[in-house]
C-alpha positions in Angstrom: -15.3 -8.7 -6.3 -16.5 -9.5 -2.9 -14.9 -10.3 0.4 -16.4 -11.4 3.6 -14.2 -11.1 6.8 -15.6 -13.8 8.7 -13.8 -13.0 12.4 -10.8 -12.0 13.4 -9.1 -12.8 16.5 -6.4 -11.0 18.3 -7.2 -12.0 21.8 -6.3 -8.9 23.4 -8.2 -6.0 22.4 -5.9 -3.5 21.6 -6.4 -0.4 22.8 -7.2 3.0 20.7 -4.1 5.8 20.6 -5.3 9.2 21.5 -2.6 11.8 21.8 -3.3 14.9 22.7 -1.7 18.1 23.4 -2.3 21.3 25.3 -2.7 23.8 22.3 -3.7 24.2 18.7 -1.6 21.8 16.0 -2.7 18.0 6.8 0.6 19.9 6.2 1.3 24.0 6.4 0.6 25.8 3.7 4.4 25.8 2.6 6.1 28.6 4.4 10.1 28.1 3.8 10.3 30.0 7.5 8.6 26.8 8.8 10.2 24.2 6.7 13.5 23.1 8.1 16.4 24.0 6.0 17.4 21.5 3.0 15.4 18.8 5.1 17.7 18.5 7.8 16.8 18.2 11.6 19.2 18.4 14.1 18.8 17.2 17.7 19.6 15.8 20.7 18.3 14.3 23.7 18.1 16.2 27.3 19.9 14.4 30.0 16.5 12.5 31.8 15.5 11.0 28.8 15.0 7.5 29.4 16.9 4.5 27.1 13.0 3.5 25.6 12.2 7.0 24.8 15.4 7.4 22.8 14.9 3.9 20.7 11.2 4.6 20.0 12.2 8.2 18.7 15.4 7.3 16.9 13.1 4.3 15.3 10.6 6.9 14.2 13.2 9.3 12.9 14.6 6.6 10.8 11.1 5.6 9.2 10.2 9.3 8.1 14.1 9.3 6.8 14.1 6.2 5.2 11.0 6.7 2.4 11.3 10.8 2.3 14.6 13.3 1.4 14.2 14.6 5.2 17.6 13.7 7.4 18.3 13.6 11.0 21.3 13.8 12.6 21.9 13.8 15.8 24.3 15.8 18.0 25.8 16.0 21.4 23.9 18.3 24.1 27.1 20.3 24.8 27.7 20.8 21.4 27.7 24.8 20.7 24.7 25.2 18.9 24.1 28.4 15.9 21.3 26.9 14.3 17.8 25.2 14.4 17.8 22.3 16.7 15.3 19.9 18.3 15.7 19.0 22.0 13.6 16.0 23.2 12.7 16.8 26.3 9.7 16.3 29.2 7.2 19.8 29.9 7.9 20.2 33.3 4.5 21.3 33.5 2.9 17.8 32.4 5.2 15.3 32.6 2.9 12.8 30.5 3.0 15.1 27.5 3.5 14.0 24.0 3.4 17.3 22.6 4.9 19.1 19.7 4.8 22.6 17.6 3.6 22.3 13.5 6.7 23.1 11.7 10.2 24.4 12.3 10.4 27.4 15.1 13.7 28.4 14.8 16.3 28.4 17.5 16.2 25.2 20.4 12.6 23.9 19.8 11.3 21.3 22.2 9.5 18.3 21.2 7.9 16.5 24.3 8.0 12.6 24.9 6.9 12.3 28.3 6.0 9.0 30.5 4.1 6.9 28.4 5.1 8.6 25.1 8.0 5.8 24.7 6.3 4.0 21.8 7.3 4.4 18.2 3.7 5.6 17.3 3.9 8.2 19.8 7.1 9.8 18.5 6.6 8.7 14.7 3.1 11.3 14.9 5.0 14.0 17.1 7.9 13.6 14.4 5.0 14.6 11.7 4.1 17.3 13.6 8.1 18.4 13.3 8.1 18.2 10.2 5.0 19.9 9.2 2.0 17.8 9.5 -1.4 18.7 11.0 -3.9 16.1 12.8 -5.7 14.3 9.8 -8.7 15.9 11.5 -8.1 19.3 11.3 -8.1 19.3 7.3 -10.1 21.8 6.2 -12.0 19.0 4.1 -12.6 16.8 7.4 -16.1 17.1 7.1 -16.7 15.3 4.1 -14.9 12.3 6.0 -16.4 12.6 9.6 -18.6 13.3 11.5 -17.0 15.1 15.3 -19.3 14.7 17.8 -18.5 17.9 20.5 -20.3 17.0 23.1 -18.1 13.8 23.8 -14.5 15.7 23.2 -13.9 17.1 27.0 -13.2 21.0 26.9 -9.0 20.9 27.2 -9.3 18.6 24.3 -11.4 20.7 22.0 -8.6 22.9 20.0 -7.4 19.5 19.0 -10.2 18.6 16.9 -10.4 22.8 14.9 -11.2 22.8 11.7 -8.4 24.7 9.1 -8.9 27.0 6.9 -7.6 26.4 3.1 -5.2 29.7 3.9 -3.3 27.2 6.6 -3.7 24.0 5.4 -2.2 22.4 1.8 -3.4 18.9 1.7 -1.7 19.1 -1.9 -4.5 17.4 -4.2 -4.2 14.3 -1.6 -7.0 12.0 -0.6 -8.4 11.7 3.1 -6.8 9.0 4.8 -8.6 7.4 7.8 -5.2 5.4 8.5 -2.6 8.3 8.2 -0.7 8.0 11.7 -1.7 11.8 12.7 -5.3 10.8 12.6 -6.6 10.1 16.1 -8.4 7.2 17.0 -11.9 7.3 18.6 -13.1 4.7 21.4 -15.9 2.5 20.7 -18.3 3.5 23.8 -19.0 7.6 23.1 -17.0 8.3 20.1 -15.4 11.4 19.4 -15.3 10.9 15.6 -17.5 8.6 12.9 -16.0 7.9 9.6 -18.9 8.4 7.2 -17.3 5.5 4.8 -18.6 2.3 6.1 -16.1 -0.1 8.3 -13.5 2.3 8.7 -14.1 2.5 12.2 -11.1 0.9 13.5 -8.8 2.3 10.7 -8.8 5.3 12.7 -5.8 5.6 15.5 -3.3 4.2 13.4 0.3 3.3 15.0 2.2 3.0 11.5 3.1 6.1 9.2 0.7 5.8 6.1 2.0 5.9 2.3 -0.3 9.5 2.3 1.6 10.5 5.3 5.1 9.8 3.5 3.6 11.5 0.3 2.3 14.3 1.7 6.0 15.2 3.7 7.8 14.3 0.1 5.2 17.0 -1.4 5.7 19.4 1.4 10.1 19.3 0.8 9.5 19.3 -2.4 11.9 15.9 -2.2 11.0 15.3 -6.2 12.9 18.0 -7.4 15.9 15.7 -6.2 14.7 13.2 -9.7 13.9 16.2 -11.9 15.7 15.3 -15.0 16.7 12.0 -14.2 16.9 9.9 -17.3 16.3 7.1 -15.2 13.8 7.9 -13.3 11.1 5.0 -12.4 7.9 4.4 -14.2 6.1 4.0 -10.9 2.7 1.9 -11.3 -0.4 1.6 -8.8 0.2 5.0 -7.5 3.8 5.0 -6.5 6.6 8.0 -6.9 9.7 7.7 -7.5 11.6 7.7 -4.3 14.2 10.8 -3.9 17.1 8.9 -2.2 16.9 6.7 -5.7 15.0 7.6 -8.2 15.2 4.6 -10.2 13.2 2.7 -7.8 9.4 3.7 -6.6 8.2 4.3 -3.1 4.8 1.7 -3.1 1.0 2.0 -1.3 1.0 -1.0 0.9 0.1 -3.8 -0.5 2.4 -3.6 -3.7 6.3 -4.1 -4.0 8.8 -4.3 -6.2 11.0 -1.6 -7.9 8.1 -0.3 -9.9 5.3 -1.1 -7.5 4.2 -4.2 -10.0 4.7 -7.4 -7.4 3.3 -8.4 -4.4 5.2 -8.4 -1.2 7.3 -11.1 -0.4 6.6 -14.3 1.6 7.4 -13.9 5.2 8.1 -16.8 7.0 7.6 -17.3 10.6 6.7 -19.2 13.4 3.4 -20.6 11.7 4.9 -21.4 8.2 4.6 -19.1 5.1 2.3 -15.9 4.8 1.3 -14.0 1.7 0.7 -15.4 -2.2 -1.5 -15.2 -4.8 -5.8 -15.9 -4.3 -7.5 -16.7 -7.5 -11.5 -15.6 -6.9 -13.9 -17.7 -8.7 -17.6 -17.4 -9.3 -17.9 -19.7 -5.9 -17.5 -18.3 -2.3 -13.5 -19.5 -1.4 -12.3 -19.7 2.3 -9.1 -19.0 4.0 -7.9 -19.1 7.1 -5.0 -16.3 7.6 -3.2 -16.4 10.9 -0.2 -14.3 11.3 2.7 -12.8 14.4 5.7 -10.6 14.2 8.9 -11.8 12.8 11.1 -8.9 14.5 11.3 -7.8 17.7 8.9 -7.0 20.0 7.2 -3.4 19.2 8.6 -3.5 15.7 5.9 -4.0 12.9 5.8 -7.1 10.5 3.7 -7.9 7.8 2.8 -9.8 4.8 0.4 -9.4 2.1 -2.2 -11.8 -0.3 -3.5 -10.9 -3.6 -7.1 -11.7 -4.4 -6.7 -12.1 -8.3 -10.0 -11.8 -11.1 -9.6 -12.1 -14.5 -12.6 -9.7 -15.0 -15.3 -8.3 -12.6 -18.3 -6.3 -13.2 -20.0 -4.8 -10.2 -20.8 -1.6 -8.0 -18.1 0.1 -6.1 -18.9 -0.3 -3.0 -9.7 2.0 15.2 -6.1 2.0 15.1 -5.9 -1.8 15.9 -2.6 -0.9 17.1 -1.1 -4.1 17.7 -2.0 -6.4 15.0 -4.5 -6.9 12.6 -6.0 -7.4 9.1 -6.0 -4.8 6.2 -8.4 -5.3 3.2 -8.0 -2.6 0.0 -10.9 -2.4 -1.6 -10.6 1.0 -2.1 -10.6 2.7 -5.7 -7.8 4.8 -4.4 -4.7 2.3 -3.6 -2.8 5.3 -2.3 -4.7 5.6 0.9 -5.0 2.9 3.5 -7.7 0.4 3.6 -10.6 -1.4 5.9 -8.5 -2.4 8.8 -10.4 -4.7 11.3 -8.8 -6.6 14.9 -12.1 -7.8 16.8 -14.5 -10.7 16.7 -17.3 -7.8 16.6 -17.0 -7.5 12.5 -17.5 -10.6 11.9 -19.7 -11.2 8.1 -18.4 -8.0 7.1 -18.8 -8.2 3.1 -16.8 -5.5 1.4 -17.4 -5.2 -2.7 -14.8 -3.8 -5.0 -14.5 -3.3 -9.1 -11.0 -3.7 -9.0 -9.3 -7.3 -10.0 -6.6 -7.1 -7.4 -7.2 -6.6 -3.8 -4.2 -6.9 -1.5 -4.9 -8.3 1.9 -2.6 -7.6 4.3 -1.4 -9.1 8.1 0.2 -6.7 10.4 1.5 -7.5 13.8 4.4 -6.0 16.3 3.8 -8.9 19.3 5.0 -12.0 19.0 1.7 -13.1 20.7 -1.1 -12.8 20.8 -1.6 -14.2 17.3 -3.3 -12.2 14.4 -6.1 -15.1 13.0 -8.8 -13.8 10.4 -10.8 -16.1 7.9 -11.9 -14.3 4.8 -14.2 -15.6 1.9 -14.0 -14.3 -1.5 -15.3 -14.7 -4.8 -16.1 -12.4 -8.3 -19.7 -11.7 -8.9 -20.5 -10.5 -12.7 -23.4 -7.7 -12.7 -25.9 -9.1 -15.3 -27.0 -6.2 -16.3 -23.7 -4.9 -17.5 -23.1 -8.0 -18.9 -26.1 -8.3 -20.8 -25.2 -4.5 -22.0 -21.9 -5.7 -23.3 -23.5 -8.3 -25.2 -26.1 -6.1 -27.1 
């Protein structure tokens, strides 16, 4: 099957997330001293942290809770305190910090959400970082993915961009994802990173947590030994797992829905009618015109998804956009996130895939301006597989 992004509009550029720290930071190998205690993380807020601050984090906390068997509770500052706790705080030495230590410390550990670290992708990447989670580009497999160009990275940035060794870093068997929200983005003019798959370019940066991300922290609690033995555990399809807070119901790749992962998404309504259904691709080049804006509040992600249906294909396999955009899976691998794409400058973009469903999805967390894309798409048969079939 073949898809061609025409344009898409989204009439501010948005601009790429880099976060970076002041020292060395896709999961630990598991080390139980690092891991915090059956799941739970305890904290509470210092006394200057500002009302935005505390929504973005607690909206960030609630998103790694909701789809993993990690908790968070919060407690009062004065309360007397005997075990591990997180304090979210401002570094009095850098007061713009987003900053935060790999793993659990033990005692009052700080996790930094300084001036302009309000946002829920700022905390929801430090939050992986609490929990466990390297930058996507330290894996010790990065270079099979990118290409890290040195000489752009400025020398108090550098330690961020270290490779790991296999002895510190368990990816756990999962795939390289380019739109895993502890991957940084790279700007367009003197990039710091290349993906070496083709259109990934603005994947990169991502502001939502990714279905790896959530896999790789239900991998690193071990949060499947909560539906060990579970007669009625879920026959996840297209690359779900059963989620641990019910395990009779499947956590889904986006794109996919459903208790087993087997239906599309919904149809979201909003201010410009119905988004999401069913495409049937012919033999013929069809157009659509997608246009699509939050439904919530402003900051909190919607979206809605299309499936591009084929009854049978034959054919060759073939940054961050943070505040709205257009997701096309072509990829083999459903688990990991697809081409993502927010600017008129990928325009006749044709992306191929042997697959016979290929979810399309519109994001958006502004209510303006307006995610439009127009996509073609059509099934091409490979005649010389054909004509093999035949014989």
């Amino acid at each position: 099957m073949e898809i061609s992004k025409k344009e898409t509009r989204h009439k501010e550029r948005p601009s790429r997330r880099i976060i970076a720290g002041r020292h060395k930071r896709q999961a630990l190998k598991k080390d139980e001293t690092k891991i915090w205690s059956s799941g739970i993380i305890r904290y509470y807020f210092d006394t200057f942290i500002g009302g935005e601050t505390k929504k973005g984090f607690e909206r960030a906390a609630k998103a790694w809770q909701k789809d993993t068997c990690v908790k968070f509770e919060k407690i009062e500052k004065n309360a007397h305190i005997e075990e591990d706790v997180l304090i979210v705080t401002i570094d009095a030495e850098d007061k713009k910090a987003c900053v935060s230590h790999v793993g659990k410390l033990g005692g009052i550990q700080p996790l930094y959400l300084g001036d302009g670290c309000e946002s829920f992708a700022h905390a929801a990447h430090e939050i992986g970082h609490v929990l466990g989670l390297f930058h996507t580009q330290n894996r010790h497999d990065r270079n099979n993915h990118i290409t890290v160009n040195h000489n752009n990275i400025k020398k108090e940035y550098k330690d961020q961009y270290v490779l790991k060794n296999e002895g510190e870093n368990d990816n756990y068997g999962l795939p390289y994802d380019y739109g895993s929200i502890m991957h940084y983005g790279s700007p367009i003019v003197s990039p710091k990173m290349i993906p070496k798959k083709k259109n990934y370019e603005q994947t990169i940066g991502s502001p939502m947590i990714s279905f790896i991300d959530l896999l790789m922290v239900n991998k690193l609690y071990d949060c499947d030994k909560n539906c060990k033995g579970e007669a009625t555990k879920a026959n996840c399809t297209n690359n779900g797992f059963s989620h641990p807070q019910n395990c009779s119901k499947c956590i889904c790749p986006g794109g996919y829905d459903g208790d087993l992962c087997n239906e599309r998404p919904p149809l979201v309504t909003g201010n410009f009618g119905e988004c999401g259904g069913d495409l049937n691709a012919t033999s013929s080049w069809e157009i659509k015109f997608l246009m699509f804006a939050s439904t919530k509040n402003e900051g909190e992600y919607s979206t809605c998804a299309y499936w591009i249906r084929v009854a049978a294909v034959h054919g060759e396999p073939v940054q961050g956009c943070a505040k709205g955009g257009i997701e096309i899976k072509t990829n083999e691998d459903q688990r990991v996130t697809g081409h993502r794409f927010c600017s008129l400058d990928e325009e006749e973009i044709i992306l191929e895939s042997t697959r016979t469903l290929v979810p399309v999805i519109l994001y958006s967390n502004v209510l303006f301006p307006v995610v439009t894309a127009t996509i073609e798409y059509r099934y091409e048969v490979d005649e010389k597989l054909a004509e093999d079939e035949k014989s």
